[in-house]
VEXDRENFI-346541 format. One record per residue (C-alpha): residue number from 0; x, y, z; residue in three letters. Coordinates in nm, 2 decimals. Layout:
<sites>
[NUM [X Y Z] ALA] ...
</sites>
This chain:
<sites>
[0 [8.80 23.46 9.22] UNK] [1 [8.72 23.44 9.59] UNK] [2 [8.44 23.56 9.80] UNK] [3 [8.48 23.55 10.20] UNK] [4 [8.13 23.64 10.41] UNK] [5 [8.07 23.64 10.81] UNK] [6 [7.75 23.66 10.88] UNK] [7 [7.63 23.77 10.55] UNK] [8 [7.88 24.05 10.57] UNK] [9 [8.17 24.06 10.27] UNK] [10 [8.51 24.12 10.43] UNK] [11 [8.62 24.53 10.44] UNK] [12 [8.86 24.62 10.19] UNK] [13 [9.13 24.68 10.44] UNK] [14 [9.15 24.28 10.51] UNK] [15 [9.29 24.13 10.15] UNK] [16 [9.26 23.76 10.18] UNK] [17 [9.56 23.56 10.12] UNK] [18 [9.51 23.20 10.09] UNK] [19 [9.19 22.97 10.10] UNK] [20 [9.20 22.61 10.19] UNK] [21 [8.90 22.41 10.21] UNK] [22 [8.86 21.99 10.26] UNK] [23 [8.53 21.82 10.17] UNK] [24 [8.47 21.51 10.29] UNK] [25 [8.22 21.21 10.20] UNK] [26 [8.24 21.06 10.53] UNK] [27 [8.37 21.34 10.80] UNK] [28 [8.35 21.72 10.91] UNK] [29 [8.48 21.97 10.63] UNK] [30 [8.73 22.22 10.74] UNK] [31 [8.82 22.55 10.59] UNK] [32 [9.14 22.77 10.65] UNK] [33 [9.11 23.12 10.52] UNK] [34 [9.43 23.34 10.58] UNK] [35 [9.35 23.70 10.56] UNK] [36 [9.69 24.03 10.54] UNK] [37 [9.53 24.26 10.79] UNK] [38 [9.69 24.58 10.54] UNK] [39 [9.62 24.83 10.79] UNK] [40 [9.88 25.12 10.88] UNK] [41 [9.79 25.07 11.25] UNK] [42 [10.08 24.99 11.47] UNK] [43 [9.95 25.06 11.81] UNK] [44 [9.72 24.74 11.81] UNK] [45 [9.59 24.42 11.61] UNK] [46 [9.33 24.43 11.39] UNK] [47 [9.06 24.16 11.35] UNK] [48 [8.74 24.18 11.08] UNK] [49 [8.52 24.35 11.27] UNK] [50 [8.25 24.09 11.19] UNK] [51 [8.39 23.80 11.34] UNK] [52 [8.19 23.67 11.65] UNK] [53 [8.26 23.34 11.83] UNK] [54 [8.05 23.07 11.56] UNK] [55 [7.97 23.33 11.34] UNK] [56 [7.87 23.13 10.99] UNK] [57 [8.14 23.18 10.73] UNK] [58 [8.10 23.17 10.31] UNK] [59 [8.30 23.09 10.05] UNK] [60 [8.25 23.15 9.71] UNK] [61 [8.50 23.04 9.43] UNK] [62 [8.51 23.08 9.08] UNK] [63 [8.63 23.25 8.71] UNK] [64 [8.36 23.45 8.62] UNK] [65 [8.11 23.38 8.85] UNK] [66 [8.13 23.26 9.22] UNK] [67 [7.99 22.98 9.36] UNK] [68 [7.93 22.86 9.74] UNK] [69 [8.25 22.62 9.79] UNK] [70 [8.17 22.62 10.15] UNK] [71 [7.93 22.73 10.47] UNK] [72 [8.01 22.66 10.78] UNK] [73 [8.10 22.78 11.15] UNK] [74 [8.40 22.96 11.29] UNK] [75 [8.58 22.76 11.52] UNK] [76 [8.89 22.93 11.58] UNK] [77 [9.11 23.23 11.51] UNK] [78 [9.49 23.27 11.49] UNK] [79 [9.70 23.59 11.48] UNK] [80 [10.03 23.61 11.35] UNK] [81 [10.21 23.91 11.37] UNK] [82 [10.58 23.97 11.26] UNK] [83 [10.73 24.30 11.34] UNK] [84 [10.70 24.52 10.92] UNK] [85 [10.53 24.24 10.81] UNK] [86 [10.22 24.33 10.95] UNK] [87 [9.94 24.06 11.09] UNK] [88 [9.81 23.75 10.96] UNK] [89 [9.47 23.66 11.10] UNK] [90 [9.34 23.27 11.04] UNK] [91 [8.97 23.18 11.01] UNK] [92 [8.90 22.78 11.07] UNK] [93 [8.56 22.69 11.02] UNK] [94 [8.40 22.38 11.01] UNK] [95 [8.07 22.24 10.83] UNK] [96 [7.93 21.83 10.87] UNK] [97 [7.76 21.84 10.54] UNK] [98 [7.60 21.50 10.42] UNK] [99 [7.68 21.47 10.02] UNK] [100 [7.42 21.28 9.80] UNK] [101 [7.62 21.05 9.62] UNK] [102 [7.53 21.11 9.22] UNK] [103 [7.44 20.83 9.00] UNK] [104 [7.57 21.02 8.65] UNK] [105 [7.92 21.16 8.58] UNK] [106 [8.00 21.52 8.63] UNK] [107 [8.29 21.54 8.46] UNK] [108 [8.59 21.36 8.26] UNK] [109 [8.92 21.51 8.35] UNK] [110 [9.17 21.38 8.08] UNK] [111 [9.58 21.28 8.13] UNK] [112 [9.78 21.52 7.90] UNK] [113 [9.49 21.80 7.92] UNK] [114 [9.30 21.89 8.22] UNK] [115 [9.47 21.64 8.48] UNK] [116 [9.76 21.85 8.62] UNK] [117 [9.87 21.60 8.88] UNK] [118 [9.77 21.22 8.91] UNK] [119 [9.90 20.94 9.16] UNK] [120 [9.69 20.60 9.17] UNK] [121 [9.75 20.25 9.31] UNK] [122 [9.51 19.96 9.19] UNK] [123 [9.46 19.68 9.44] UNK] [124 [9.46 19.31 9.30] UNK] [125 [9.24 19.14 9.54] UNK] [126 [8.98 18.97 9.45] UNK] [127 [8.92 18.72 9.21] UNK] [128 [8.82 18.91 8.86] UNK] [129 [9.07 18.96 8.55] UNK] [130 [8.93 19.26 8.41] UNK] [131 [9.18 19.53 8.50] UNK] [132 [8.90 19.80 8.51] UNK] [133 [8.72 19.59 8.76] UNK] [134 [9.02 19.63 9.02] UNK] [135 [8.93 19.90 9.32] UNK] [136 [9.14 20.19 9.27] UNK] [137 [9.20 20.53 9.46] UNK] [138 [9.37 20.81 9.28] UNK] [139 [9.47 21.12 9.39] UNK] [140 [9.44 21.44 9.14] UNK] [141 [9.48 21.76 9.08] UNK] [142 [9.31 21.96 8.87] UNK] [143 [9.24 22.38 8.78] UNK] [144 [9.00 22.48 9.05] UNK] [145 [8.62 22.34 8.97] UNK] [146 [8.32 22.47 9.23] UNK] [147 [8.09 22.26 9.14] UNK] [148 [8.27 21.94 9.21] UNK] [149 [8.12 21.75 9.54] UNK] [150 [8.19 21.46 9.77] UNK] [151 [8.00 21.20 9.67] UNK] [152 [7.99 21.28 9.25] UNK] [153 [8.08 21.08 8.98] UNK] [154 [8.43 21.17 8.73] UNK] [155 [8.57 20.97 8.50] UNK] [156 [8.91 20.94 8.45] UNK] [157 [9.03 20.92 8.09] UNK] [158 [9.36 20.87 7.89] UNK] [159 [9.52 20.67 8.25] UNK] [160 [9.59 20.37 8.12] UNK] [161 [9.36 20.03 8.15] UNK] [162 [9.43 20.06 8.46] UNK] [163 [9.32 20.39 8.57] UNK] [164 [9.04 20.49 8.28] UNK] [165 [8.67 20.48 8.39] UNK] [166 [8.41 20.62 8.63] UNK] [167 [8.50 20.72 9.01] UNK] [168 [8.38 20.85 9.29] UNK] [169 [8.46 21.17 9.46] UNK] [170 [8.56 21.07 9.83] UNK] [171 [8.72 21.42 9.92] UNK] [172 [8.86 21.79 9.76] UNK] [173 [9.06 22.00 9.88] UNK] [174 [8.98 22.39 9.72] UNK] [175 [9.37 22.55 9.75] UNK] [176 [9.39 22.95 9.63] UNK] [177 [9.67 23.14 9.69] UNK] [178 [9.82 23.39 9.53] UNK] [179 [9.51 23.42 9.23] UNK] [180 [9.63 23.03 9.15] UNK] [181 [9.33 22.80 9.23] UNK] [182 [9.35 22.41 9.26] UNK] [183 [9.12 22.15 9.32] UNK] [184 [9.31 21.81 9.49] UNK] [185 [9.04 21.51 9.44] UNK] [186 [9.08 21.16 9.62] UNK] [187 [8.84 20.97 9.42] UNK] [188 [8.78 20.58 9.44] UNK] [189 [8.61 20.28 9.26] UNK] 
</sites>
């Protein structure tokens, strides 16, 4: 499901990744968080990937059956968290200030009652028009994790009410795994 390179270099089986938290953005930097269990038996010292360099370019791929680049960026800073028999927790942050092409067609239609797991949206009434699909809107959703979803993409929203349904734009994800659960948080506008 995930797939963590520095450098080109896949992690070594004795550092099991934890948890993966990536943030694209439309309009700022995109961050990513990956929390590695350093499972060594070692207790004389801490144990860091022996790949990591200061900026060394980081790579993650999510996916079902077959991965896809979620994010590339730079290595910013590392955390280690050690709590005496529960071994060592070592943090990646990266960073990445990817410009996303925004799409003219829509990628995908995520659908209340099936494939929308989570959905919080507020319509504004300003303006002068009458035509409830017309107001701006920002939702916030979740969803089961989807790679190829971008800043910047179309989705359409679908079975939301008059209020909610039609076409949107992708302002930011948020890629969650932990624990072999994946989610994809979209704030999408119109």
């Amino acid at each position: 499901m995930a797939a963590v390179t520095i450098d080109g270099k896949a992690l070594s089986a004795s550092h099991q990744v934890h948890s993966i938290q990536i943030t694209l953005n439309a309009d700022d930097e995109s961050l990513a968080t990956v929390t590695i269990n350093e499972s060594s038996q070692a207790t004389d010292s801490i144990h860091f990937p022996d790949s990591i360099q200061p900026h060394s370019d980081i790579e993650i791929a999510l996916g079902y059956d077959t991965a896809a680049t979620v994010f590339s960026g730079t290595l910013i800073a590392l955390e280690a968290r050690v709590a005496s028999g529960l071994g060592t927790v070592v943090v990646l942050n990266a960073v990445n200030d990817a410009d996303y092409p925004e799409a003219n067609e829509v990628s995908v239609c995520f659908e209340y009652g099936e494939s929308l797991l989570d959905f919080n949206g507020v319509t504004h009434f300003e303006g002068s028009s009458t035509e409830q699909s017309a107001f701006p809107c920002e939702v916030e959703l979740t969803v089961q994790g989807q790679a190829h979803l971008l800043p910047g993409q179309k989705v359409a929203l679908k079975n939301c009410s008059a209020w909610f349904d039609g076409n949107y734009q992708i302002l930011a994800i948020r890629h969650t795994m932990e624990n072999g659960n994946w989610l994809s948080q979209l704030v999408v506008c119109r």
